[in-house]
C-alpha positions as CSV (number, residue, x, y, z in Angstrom):
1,X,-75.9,64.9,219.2
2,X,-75.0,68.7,220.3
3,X,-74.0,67.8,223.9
4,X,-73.5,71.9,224.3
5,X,-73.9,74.7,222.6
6,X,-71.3,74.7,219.4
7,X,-70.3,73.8,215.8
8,X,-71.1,70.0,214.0
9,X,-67.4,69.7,214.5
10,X,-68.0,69.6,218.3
11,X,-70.7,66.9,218.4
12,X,-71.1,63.6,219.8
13,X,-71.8,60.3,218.1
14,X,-73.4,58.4,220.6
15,X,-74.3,54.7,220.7
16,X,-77.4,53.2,222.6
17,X,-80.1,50.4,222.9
18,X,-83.7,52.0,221.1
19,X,-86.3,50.9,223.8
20,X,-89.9,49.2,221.9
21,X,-92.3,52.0,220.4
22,X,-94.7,53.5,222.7
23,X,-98.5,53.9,222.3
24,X,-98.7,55.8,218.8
25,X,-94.8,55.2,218.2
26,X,-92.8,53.7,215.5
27,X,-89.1,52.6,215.1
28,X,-87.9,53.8,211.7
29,X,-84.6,52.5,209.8
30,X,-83.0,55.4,208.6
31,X,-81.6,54.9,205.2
32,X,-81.2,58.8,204.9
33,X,-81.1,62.1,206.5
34,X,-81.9,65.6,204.8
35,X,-79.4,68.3,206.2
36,X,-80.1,71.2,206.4
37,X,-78.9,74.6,207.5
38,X,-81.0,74.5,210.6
39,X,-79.5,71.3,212.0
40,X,-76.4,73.1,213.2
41,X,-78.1,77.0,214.0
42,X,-80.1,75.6,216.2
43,X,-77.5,74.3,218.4
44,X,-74.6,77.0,217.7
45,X,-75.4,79.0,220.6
46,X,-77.7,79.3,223.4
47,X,-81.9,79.5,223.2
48,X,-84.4,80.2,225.2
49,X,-86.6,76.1,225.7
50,X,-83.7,74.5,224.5
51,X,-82.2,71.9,226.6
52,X,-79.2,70.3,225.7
53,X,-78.4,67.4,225.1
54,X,-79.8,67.7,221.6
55,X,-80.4,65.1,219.2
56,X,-79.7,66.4,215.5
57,X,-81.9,66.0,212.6
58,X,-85.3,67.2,211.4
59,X,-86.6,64.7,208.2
60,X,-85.6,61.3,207.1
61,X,-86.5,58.5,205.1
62,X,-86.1,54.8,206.1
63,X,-88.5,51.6,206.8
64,X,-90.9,51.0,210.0
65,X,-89.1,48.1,211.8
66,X,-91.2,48.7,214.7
67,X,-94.8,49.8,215.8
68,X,-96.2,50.0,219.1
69,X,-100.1,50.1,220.1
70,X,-102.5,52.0,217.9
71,X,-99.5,53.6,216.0
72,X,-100.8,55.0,212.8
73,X,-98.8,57.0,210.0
74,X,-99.9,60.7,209.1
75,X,-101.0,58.8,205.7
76,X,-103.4,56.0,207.2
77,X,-102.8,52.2,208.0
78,X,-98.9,51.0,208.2
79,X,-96.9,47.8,209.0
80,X,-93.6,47.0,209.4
81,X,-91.6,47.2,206.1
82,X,-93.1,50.2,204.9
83,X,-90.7,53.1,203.8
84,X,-91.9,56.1,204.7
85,X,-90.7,60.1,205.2
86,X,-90.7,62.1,208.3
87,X,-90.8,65.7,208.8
88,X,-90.3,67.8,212.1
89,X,-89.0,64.9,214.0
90,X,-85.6,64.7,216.5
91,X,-82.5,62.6,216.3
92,X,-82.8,61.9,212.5
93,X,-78.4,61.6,212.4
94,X,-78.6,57.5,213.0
95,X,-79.5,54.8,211.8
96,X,-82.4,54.2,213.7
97,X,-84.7,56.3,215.6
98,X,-88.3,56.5,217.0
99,X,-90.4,59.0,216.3
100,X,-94.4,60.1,216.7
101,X,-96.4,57.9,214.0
102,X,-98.1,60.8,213.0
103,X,-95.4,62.4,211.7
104,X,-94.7,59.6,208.9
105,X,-96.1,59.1,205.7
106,X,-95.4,56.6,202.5
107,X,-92.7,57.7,200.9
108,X,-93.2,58.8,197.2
109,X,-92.0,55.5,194.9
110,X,-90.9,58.4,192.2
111,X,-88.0,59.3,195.2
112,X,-85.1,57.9,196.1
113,X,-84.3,57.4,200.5
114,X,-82.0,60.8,200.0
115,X,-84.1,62.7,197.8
116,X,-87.5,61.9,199.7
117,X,-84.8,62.9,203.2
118,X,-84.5,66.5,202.1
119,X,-88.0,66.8,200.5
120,X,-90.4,68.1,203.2
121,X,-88.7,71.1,205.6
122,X,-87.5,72.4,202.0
123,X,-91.2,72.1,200.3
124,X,-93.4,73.0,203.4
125,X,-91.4,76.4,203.4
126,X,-91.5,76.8,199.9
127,X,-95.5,76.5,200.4
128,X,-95.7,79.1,203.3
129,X,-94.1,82.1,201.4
130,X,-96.5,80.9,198.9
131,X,-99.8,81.2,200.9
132,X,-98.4,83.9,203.2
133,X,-98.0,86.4,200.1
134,X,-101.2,85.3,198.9
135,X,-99.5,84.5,195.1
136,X,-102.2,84.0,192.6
137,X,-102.6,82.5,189.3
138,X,-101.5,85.1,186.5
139,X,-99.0,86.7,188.8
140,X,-95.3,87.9,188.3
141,X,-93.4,87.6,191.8
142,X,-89.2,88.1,192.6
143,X,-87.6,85.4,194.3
144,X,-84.5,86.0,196.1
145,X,-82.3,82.8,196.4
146,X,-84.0,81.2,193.5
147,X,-81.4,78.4,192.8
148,X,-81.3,77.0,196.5
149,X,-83.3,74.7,197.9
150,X,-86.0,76.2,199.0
151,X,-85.6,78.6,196.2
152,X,-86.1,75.1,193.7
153,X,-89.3,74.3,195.7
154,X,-91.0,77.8,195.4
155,X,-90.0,77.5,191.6
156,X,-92.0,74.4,191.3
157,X,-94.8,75.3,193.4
158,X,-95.4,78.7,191.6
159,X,-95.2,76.7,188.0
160,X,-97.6,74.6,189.1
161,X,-99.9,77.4,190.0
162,X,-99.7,79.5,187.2
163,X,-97.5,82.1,188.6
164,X,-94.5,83.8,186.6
165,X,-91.0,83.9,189.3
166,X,-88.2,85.9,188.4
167,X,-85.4,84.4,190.7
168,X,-82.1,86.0,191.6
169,X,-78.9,83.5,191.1
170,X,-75.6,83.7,190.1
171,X,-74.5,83.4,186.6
172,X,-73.4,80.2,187.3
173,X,-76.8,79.3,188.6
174,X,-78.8,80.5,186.3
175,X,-79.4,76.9,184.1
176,X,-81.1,75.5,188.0
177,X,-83.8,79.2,187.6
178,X,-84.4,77.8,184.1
179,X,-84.6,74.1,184.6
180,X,-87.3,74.8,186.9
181,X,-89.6,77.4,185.2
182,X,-88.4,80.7,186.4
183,X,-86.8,83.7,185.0
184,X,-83.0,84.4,186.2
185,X,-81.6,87.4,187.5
186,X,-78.6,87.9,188.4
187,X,-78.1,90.0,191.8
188,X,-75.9,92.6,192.6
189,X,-76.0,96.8,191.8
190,X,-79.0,97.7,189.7
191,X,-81.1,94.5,190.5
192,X,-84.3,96.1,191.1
193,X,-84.4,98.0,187.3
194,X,-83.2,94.3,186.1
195,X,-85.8,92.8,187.7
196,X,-88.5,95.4,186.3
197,X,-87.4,95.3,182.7
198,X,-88.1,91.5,182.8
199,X,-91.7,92.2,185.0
200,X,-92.6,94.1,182.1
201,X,-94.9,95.3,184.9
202,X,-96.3,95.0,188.4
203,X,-93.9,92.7,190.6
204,X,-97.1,91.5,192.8
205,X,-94.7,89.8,196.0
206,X,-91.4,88.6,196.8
207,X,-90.3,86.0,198.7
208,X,-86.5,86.2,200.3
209,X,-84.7,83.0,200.9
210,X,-81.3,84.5,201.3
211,X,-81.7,87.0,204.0
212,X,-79.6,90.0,202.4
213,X,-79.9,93.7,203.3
214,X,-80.1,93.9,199.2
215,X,-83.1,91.3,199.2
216,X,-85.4,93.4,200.9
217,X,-84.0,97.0,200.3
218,X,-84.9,95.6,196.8
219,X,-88.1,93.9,198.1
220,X,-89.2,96.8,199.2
221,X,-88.7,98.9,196.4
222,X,-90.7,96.7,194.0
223,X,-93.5,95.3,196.2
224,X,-95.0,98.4,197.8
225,X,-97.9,96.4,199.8
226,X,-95.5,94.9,202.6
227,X,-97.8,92.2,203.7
228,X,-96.6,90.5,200.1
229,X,-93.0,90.6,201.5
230,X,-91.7,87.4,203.1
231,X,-88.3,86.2,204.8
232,X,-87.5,83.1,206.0
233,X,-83.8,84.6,207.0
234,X,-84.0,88.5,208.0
235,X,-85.8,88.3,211.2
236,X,-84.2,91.7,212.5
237,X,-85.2,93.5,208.9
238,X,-88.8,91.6,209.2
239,X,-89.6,93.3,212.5
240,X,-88.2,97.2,211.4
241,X,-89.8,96.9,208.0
242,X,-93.0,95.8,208.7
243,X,-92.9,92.5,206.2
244,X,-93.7,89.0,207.0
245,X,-91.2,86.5,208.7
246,X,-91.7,83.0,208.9
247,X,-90.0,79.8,210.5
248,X,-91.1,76.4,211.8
249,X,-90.6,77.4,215.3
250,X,-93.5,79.8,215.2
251,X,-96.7,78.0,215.9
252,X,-98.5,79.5,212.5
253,X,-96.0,78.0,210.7
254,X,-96.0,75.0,212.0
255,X,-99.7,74.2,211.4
256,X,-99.5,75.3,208.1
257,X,-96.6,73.1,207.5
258,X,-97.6,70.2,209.1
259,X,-101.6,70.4,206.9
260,X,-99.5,70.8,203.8
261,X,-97.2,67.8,204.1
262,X,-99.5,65.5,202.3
263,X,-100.1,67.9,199.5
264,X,-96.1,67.9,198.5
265,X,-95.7,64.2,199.0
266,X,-98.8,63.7,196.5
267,X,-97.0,66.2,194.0
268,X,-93.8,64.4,194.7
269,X,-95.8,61.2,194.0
270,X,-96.9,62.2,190.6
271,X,-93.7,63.4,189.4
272,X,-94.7,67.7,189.7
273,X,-92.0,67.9,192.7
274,X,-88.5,66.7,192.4
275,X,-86.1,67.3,195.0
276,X,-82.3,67.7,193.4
277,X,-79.8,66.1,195.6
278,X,-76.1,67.1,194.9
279,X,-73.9,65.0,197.2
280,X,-74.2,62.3,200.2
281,X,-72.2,61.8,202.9
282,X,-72.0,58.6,205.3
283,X,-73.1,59.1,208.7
284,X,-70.0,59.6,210.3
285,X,-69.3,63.0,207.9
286,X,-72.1,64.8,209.1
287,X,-70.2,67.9,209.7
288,X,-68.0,68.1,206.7
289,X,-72.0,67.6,205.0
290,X,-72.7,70.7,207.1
291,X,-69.7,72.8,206.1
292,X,-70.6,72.0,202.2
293,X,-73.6,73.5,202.7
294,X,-72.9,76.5,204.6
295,X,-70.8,77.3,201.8
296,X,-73.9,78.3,199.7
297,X,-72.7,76.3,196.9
298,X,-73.5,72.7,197.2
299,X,-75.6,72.8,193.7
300,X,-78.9,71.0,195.7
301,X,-79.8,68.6,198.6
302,X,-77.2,66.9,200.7
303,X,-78.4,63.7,202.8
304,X,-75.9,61.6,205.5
305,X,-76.4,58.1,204.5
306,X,-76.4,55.6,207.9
């Protein structure tokens, strides 16, 4: 846990006695956590509602081991044994923690403990910029960040909709665009007349996951009706511009994202969602999985493994 305001490398691992599940409670195993960028921002500095100490760790995957009075999962009836996912929950760096039941549901059998870990806060984002832009079937959208992981999500979500994504990635990355239906691009000077040779016409939204002045300044240029213009990463550019910022903090957001969890773990289910994991780390490493992925180049999904 953050026990102050500071880097992973400055955290605490903690050891203590999980009291029984509550009314509507439920102890959960954890055989993975998904890390993501927002485990460590949240804590780096100071925030306004945020008390520390903090316990790290928004989604996991595990088995109930406990359940306390009327405690029912966010997918129906449960017992102990059952593996499920959870999303939007605290403390998910341990090996066990207890969580709202609510907030579970089965997880997919098509999913492994660390791909099912990282498959929710990456696909209910994914599903926002979706809705928020309003992207329809037929459509021809840009996607900045394409080959990340939220990036992967959108690319998944728009091919099963119908909708054409050209996605910006590095050369390097440009196999992960394809593997998942979209059209690469690679970024850098004279992105927008790349991106509208391959349109071939009207770019109808675009969706930033990377948070670069050249993201929107690009963005803008292609999408001229701003309310089709979403960041999950340029807050200060969201608010002089005019376009449409999103993150789980804002209470929007998080109804959206919570009503569409059980759509993405159905998809997952069925084999239309797969969630690329690129590396685990034990427990113990949790920073050094942090520092991989703040280098931007992890290649997918990193879980900590309890």
């Amino acid at each position: 846990m953050a026990t102050a305001p500071g880097e992973p490398h400055e955290w605490q691992f903690v050891e203590y006695e999980l009291p029984d599940p509550r009314e509507g409670e439920i102890t959960v195993r954890v055989r993975a956590a998904g890390v993501n960028p927002a485990d460590a921002k949240h804590v780096a500095s100071p925030r306004s509602g945020v008390e520390f100490p903090v316990a790290i760790g928004y989604e996991i995957s595990g088995e109930i081991v406990a359940m306390g009075p009327d405690a029912r999962i966010g997918s129906g009836e449960a017992r102990v044994g059952d593996e499920i996912v959870a999303f939007r929950v605290s403390g998910g760096y341990a090996e066990a923690v207890t969580i709202p039941a609510e907030k579970a549901f089965r997880k997919p059998t098509t999913l492994s403990h660390a791909e099912a870990a990282n498959l929710l806060l990456a696909g209910t984002t994914a599903a926002e910029m979706l809705w928020v832009t309003g992207v329809a079937p037929g459509e021809t959208i840009l996607l900045h960040g394409a080959s990340g992981a939220v990036g992967v999500s959108v690319l998944q979500q728009a091919a099963l909709r119908g909708v054409r994504v050209i996605g910006t990635a590095s050369a390097a990355r440009a196999d992960v665009v394809r593997q998942f239906g979209g059209v690469p691009v690679e970024y850098g000077p004279g992105l927008a007349d790349r991106v509208r040779e391959l349109a071939g016409g009207a770019v109808a939204a675009a969706l930033d996951a990377v948070g670069t002045d050249e993201a929107i300044d690009v963005s803008l240029e292609l999408v001229h009706d701003r309310r089709r213009i979403v960041t999950i990463a340029a807050f200060g550019r969201a608010e002089s511009e005019g376009i449409i910022a999103i993150a789980g903090s804002m209470p929007e957001s998080a109804r959206f994202r919570d009503e569409v969890r059980p759509d993405l773990i159905a998809l997952a289910q069925s084999g239309d969602l797969v969630v690329p994991v690129a590396k685990t780390f034990p427990l113990a490493e949790a920073p050094a999985a942090l520092e991989l992925l703040a280098g931007g180049h992890a290649g997918g999904k990193v879980a900590l493994i309890p």
